[in-house]
C-alpha positions in Angstrom: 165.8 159.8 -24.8 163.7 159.1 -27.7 161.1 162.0 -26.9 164.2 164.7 -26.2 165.4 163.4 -29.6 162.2 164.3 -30.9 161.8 167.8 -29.3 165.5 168.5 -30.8 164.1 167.8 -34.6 160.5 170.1 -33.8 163.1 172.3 -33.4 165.2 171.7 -35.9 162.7 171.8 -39.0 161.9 174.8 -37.3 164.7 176.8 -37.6 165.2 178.8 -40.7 168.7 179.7 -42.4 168.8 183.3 -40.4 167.8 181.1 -37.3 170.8 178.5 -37.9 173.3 181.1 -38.7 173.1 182.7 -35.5 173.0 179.3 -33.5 176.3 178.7 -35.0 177.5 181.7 -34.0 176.5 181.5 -30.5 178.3 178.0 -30.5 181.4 179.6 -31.3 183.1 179.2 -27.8 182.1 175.4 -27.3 182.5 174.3 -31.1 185.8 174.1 -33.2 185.4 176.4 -36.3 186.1 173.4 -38.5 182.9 171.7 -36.6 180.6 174.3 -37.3 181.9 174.8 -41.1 180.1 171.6 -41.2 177.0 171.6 -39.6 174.3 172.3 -42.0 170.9 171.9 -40.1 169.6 172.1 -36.5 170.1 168.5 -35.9 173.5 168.1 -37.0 174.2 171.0 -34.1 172.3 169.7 -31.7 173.9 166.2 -32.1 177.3 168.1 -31.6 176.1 169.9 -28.4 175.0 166.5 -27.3 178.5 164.9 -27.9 180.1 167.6 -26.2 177.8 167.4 -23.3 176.0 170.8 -23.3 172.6 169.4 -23.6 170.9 166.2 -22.8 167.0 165.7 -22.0 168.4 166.6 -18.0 170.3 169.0 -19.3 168.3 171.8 -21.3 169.6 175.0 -19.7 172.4 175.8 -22.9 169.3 174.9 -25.2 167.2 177.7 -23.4 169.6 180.0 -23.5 170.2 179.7 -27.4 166.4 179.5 -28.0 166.3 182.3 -26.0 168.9 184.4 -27.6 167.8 184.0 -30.9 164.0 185.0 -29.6 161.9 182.1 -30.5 159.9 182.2 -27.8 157.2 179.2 -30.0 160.0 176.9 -29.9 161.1 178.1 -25.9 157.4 176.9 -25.3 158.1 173.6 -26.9 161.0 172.9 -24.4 159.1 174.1 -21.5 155.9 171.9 -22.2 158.5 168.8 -22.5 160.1 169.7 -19.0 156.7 170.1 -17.4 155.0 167.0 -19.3 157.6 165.0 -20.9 156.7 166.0 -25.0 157.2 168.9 -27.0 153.0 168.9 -27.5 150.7 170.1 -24.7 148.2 167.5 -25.5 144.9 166.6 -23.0 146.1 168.7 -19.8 144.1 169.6 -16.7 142.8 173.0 -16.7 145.1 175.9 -15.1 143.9 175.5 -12.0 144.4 171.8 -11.8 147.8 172.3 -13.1 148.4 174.6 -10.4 147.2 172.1 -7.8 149.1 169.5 -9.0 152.1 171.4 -8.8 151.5 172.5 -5.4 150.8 168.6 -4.7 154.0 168.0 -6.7 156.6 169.8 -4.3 154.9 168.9 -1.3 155.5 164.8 -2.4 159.3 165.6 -3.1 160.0 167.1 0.3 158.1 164.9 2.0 157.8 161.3 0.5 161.1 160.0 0.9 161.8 156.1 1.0 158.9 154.9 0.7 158.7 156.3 -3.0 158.4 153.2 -5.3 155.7 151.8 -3.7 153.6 155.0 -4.0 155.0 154.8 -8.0 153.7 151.6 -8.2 150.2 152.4 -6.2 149.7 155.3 -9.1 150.9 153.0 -12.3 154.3 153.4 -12.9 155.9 150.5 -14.5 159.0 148.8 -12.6 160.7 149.4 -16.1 159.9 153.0 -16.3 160.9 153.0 -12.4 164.4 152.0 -13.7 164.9 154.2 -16.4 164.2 157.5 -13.7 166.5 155.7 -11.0 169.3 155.3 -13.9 168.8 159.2 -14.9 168.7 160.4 -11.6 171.0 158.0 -9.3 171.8 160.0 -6.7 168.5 162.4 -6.8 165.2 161.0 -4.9 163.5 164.4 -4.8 164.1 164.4 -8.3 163.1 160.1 -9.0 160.0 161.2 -7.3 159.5 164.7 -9.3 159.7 162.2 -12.6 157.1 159.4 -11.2 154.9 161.9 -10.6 155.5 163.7 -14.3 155.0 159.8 -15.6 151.5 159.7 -14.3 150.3 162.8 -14.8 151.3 162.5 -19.0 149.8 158.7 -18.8 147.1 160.7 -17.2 146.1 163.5 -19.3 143.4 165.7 -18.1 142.0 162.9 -15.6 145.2 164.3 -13.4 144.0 166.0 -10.0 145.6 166.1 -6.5 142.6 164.4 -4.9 143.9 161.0 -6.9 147.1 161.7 -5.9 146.0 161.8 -1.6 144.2 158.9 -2.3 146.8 156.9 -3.8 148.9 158.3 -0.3 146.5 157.4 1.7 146.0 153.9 0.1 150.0 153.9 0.9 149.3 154.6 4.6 151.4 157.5 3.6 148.7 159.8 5.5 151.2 162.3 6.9 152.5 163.5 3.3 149.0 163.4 2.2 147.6 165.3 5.3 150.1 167.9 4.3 149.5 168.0 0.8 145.7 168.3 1.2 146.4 171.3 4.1 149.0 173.0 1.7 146.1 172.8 -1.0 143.6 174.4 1.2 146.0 177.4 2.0 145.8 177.9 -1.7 142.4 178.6 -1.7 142.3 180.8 0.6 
């Protein structure tokens, strides 16, 4: 929570008055007018939203939207580098094509992984305590416990992230099946 709270006040000390005014606005159907008389900065509205349950770090779609409605695409970028990475900064990230590959890798570990998911987290370095946090946030969601393992590594890892680690790590898992099909859906990229 600590890094979505931190995204929410990038964005707030980057919203000017005009910026503000028009969040407010937009806000109109899901905050009392006595509420919004008294919200003064972009924080202060976001905590509101945040009571009311509109956004939360797995929740970012009404936070899009209004980013998107008021056209800030620089702070729409911020949001979509902390989905993707897990921080509002893109800091020491694979090249394009590795992120592409790791994506690819990604989808194909979701769909295919299934219970044997926290040993492979624990094979690529995820902490039991971080393992508990994603289990707590996503309860009922493996494919999406697994999406946030491998998001965990791949920040920890920085640009040393590539899919060949990854089929390794499977592999090490006896987990050759997923990582036979990641490794053939990889190759049908490159061609």
């Amino acid at each position: 929570m600590g890094e979505f709270l931190g995204l929410l006040y990038q964005i707030s000390g980057s919203l000017d008055s005009e910026n503000l005014k028009n969040l407010k606005f937009l806000c109109g159907e899901d905050i009392r007018k006595k509420e919004l008389e008294k919200i003064s900065s972009g924080t202060d509205l976001f905590k509101n939203l945040m009571e009311k349950g509109k956004i939360s770090i797995d929740n970012t779609g009404f936070l899009r939207l209004l980013l998107t409605k008021i056209k800030r695409e620089d702070l729409l970028e911020k949001l979509d580098n902390f989905e993707k990475y897990g921080s509002g900064e893109q800091v020491d990230l694979p090249d394009a094509e590795e992120i592409e590959r790791l994506e690819t890798a990604f989808e194909v570990i979701c769909d295919n992984l299934g219970k044997q998911w926290k040993m492979f987290a624990r094979k690529i370095g995820v902490s039991d305590a971080r393992l508990d946090q994603i289990q707590d946030r996503h309860p009922c969601d493996m494919r999406e416990q697994i999406r946030q393992v491998l998001k965990t590594w791949q920040k920890v890892q920085g640009n040393d992230a590539n899919a060949a680690e990854l089929i390794r790590k499977l592999r090490d898992c006896r987990l050759n099946l997923v990582a036979d099909t990641v490794d053939e859906q990889l190759r049908t990229m490159q061609n």
